[in-house]
Structures are given as structure tokens and as C-alpha cells.
C-alpha positions as CSV (number, residue, x, y, z in Angstrom):
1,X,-48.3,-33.9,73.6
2,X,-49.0,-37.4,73.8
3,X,-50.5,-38.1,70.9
4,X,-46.9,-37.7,69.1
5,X,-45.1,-40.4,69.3
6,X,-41.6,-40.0,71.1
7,X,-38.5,-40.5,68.9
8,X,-34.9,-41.0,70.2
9,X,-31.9,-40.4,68.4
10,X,-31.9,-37.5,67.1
11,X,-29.0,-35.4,65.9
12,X,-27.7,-32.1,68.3
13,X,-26.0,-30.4,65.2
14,X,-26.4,-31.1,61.2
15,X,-22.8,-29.3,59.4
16,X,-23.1,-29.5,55.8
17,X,-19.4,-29.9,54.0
18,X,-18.6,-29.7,50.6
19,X,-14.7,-30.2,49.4
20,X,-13.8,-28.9,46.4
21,X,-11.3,-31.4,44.3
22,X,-9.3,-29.0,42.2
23,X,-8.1,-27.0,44.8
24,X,-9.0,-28.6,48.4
25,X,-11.2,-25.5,49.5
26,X,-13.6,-26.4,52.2
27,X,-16.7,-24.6,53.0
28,X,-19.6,-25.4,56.2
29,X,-22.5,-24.4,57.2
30,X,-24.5,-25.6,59.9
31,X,-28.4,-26.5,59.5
32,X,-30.5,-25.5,62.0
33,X,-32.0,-28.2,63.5
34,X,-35.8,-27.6,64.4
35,X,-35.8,-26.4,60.6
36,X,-39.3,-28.1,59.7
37,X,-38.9,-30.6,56.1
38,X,-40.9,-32.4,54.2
39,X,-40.0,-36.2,54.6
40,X,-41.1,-37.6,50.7
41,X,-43.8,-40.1,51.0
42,X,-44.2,-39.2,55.0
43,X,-44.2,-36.8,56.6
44,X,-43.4,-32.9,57.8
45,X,-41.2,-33.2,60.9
46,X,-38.4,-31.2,61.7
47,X,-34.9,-32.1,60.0
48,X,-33.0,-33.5,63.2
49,X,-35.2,-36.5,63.3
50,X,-35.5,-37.5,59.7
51,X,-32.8,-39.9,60.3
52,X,-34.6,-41.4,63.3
53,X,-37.4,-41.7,61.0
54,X,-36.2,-43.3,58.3
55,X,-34.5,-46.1,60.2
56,X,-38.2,-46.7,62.0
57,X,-40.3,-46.6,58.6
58,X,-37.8,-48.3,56.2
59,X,-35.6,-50.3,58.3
60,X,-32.1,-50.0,60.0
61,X,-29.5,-47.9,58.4
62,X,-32.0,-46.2,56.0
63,X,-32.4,-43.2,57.7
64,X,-29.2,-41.7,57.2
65,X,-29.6,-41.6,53.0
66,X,-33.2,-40.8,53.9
67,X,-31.4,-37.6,55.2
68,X,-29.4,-37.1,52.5
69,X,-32.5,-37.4,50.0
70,X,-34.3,-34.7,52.2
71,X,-31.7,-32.1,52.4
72,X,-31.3,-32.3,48.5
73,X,-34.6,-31.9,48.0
74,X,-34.9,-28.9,50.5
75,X,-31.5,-27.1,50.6
């Protein structure tokens, strides 16, 4: 479709990890990545290239937290 605009840069695989501090246990999961988000203020687009997205609309190292904002919102 070439009406969408192209994007590079997305990610191949999103792991989630959380590490508990009282004990050390560690527990994964992997996100799928053509799971389809809502990107606040934006956006649906599919969850591997919210990053992307959020360097081109706010600027240069803001997609990653833009990420971050997304999958607490969603997950």
C-alpha cells in the first residue's frame, strides 16, 4: 500500500522482564509483535513500530519511553 508511509526500525522480538527484589525471581514473556495498540495522541499501529514512531513524531530517543507508555497502557 503506498499510501502508508514506510517505517524502518522496527523491533523483530518485544520480551517483557520483570525481576523481583526480595528474592531474585525472574519471569518473561514475549509480545507478539504485529499485536495492533493504540499509540496515545496518534495513532493505531501495530506494537513493533511504536518506537519507530515515537522517535519520528517527538524527536530522537523518544520512542523507546513512548513504548514503555504504550505497553502500560495496553498490557
Amino acid at each position: 500500500d503506498k499510501s502508508r508511509p514506510r517505517l524502518r526500525g522496527r523491533t523483530d522480538a518485544i520480551i517483557l522482564v520483570a525481576v523481583r527484589d526480595r528474592d531474585g525471581a525472574v519471569a518473561a514473556f514475549s509480545v507478539p509483535r504485529d499485536l495492533w495498540v493504540e499509540i496515545p495522541d496518534l495513532k493505531y499501529a501495530r506494537i513493533n513500530s511504536v518506537a519507530r514512531v515515537g522517535d519520528i513524531e517527538y524527536g530522537s530517543g523518544k520512542g523507546i519511553p513512548l513504548l514503555k507508555k504504550v505497553m502500560e497502557l495496553e498490557l
